[in-house]
C-alpha positions as CSV (number, residue, x, y, z in Angstrom):
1,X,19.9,-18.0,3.6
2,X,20.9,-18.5,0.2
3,X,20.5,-14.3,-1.2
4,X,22.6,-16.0,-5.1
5,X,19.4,-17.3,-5.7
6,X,18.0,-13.4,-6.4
7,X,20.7,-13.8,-9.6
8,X,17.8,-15.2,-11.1
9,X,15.9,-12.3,-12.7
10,X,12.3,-14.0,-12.6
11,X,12.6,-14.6,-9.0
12,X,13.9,-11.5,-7.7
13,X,11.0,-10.1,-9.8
14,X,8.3,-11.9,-8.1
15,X,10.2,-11.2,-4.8
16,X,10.0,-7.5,-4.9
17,X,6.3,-8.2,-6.5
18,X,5.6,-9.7,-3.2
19,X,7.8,-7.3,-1.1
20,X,6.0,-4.6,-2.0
21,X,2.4,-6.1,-2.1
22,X,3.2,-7.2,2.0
23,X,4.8,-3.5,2.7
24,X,1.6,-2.1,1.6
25,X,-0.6,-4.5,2.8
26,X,0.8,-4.5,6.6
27,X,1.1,-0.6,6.0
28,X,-2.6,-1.0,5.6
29,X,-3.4,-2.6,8.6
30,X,-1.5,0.0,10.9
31,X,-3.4,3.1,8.3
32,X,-6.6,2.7,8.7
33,X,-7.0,2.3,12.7
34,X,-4.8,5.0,12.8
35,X,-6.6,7.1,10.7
36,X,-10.8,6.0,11.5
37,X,-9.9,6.3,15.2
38,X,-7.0,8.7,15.6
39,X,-7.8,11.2,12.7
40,X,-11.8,10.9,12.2
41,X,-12.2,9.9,15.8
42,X,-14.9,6.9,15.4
43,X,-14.7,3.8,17.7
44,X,-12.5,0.9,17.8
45,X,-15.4,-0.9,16.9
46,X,-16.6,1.2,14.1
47,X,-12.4,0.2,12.7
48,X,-13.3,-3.4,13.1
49,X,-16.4,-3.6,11.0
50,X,-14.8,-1.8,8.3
51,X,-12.0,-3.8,7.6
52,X,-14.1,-7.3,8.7
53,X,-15.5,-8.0,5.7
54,X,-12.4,-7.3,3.6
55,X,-10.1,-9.9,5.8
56,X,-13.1,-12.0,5.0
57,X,-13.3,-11.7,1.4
58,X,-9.0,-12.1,1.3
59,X,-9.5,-15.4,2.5
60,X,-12.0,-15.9,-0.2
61,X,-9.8,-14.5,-2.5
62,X,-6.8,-16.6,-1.9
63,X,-8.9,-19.3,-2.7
64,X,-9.8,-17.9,-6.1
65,X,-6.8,-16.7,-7.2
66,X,-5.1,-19.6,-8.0
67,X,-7.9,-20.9,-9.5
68,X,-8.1,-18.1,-12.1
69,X,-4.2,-18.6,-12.4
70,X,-4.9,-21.8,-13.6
71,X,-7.7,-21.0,-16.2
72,X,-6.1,-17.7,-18.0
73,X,-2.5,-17.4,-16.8
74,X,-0.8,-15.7,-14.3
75,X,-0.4,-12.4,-16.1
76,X,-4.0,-11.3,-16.2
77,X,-4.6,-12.4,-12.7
78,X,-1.6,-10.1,-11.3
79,X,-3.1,-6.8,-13.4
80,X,-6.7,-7.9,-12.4
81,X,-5.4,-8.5,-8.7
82,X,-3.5,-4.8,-9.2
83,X,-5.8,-2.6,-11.0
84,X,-8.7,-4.0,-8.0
85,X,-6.1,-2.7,-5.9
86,X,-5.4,0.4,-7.6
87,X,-8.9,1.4,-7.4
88,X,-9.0,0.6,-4.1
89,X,-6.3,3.2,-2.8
90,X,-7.3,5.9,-5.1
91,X,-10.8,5.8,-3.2
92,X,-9.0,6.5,0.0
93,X,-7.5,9.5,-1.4
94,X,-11.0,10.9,-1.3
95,X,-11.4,9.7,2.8
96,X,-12.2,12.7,4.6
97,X,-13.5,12.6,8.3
98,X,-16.9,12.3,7.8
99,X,-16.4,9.3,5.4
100,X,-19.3,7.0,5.7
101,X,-18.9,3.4,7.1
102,X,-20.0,2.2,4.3
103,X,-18.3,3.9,1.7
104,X,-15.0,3.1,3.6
105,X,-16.4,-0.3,3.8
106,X,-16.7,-1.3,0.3
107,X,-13.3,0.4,-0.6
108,X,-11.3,-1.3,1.6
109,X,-13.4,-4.9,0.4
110,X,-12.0,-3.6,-3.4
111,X,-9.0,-3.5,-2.4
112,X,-8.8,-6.4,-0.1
113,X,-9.9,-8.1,-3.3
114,X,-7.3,-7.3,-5.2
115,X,-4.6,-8.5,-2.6
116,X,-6.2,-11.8,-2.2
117,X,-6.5,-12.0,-5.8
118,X,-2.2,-11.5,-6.6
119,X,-1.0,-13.0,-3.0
120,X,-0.9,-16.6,-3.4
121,X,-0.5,-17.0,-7.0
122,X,2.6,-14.4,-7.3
123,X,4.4,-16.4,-4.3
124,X,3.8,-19.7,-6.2
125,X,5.2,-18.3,-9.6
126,X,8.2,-17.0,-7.9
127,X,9.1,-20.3,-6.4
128,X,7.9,-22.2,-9.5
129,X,10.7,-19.8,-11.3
130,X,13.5,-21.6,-9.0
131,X,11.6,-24.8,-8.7
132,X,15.0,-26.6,-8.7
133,X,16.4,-24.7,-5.4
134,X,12.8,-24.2,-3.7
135,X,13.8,-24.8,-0.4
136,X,16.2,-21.6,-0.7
137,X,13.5,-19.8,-2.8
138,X,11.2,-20.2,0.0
139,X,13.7,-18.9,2.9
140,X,14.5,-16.2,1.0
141,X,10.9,-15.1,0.0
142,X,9.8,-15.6,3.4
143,X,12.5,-13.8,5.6
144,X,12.1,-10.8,2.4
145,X,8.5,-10.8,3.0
146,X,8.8,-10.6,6.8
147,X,10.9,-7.8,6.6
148,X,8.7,-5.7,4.3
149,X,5.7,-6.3,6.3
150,X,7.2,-5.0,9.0
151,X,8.4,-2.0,7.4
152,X,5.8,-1.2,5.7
153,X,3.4,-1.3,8.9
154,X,6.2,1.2,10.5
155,X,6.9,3.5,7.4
156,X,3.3,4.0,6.5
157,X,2.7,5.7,10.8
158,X,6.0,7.7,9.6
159,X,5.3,8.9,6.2
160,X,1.7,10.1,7.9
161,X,3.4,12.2,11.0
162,X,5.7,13.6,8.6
163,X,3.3,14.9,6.0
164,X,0.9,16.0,8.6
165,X,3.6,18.1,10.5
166,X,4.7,15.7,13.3
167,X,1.6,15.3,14.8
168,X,-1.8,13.1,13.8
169,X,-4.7,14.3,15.2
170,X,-8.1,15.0,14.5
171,X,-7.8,17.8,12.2
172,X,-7.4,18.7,8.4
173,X,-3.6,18.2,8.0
174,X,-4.3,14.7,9.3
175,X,-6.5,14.3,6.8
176,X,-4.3,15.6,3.7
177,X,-1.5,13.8,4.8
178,X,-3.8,10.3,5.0
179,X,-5.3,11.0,1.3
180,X,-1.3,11.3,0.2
181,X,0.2,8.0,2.0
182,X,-3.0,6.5,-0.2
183,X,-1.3,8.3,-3.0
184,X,2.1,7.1,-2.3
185,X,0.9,3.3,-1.5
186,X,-1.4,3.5,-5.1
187,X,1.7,4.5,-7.1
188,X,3.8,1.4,-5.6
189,X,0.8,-0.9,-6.6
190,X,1.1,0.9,-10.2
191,X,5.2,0.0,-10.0
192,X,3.4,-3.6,-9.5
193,X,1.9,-3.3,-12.5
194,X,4.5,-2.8,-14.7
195,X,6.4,-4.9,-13.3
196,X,3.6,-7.6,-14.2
197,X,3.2,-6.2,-17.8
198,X,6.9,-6.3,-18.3
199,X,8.3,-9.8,-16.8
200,X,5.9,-11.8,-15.3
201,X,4.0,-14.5,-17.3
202,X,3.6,-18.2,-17.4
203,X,6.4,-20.5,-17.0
204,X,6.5,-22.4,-20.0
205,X,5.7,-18.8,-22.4
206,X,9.0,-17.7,-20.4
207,X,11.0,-21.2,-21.4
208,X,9.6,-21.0,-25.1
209,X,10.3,-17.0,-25.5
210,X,14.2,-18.1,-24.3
């Protein structure tokens, strides 16, 4: 693996824009299960439904994504795709145990949303940034994504234990210590954000701004 290839600034950019989108994402998918079964004690299949329709509408959204990229620019499609996103994790601050399966439902759709809508166009415009050495952009961004996805699904069961005392269980602390990993996960997406705001716009605005 190539790592000179992060000396270019607009890559490593979209690579920690994707690092941490994946980290967050996989931290997700370990979250919630732990948290509608383990912490508010409903059924495996009562997990299942909720998150269904949000893996649905991410495919959807994958689709779209790119398509918007097209029309008005990456920029606005990364701070639509985070702001959706945003909204979607400060909703699970407010989960509490007797959360209904709806409300949980069209939360986690929001933010699924906003994933779907940042995934696949932030991965193209960081390989489109080192379009003359893509092959070593696309090792790189795949073994960095790996990596994050797998510590984010890890860090997210740690940061919960911690915060609720060392043990999850179906009590208050639980849920406290749920609402603030939603916290913690809402301020990386705002980190996201700026760096969108700040550095991440269409490749030929970036050629004719240098």
């Amino acid at each position: 693996i190539n790592l000179s290839i992060l000396k270019n600034n607009y890559f490593m950019v979209g690579t920690i824009f994707i690092c941490i989108l994946y980290s967050c994402l996989n931290g997700c998918t370990a979250l919630l299960p732990l948290f509608i079964q383990g912490i508010a004690y409903n059924s495996a299949i009562f997990s299942a439904s909720v998150l269904l329709p949000g893996g649905l509408l991410i495919i959807v959204f994958n689709i779209i994504g790119p398509l918007l990229t097209n029309r008005i620019g990456i920029k606005k499609v990364l701070i639509m795709g985070c702001i959706i996103s945003i909204i979607g994790f400060a909703a699970m601050m407010f989960y509490t145990q007797d959360s209904s399966f709806e409300f949980m439902t069209i939360t986690q759709s929001i933010r699924y949303i906003g994933v779907g809508l940042a995934l696949m166009p932030a991965t193209t415009w960081s390989l489109t940034m080192v379009s003359d050495k893509v092959e070593d952009g696309t090792a790189v961004n795949n073994t960095l994504r790996q990596i994050s996805a797998a510590i984010g699904s890890s860090m997210v069961v740690v940061i919960v234990a911690i915060l609720a005392g060392g043990s999850i269980d179906h009590n208050s602390a639980s849920v406290v210590a749920f609402n603030q990993t939603s916290l913690i996960l809402l301020i990386l997406h705002i980190v996201m954000l700026i760096l969108t705001i700040l550095f991440i716009d269409d490749k030929d605005k970036i050629e004719n701004s240098n």
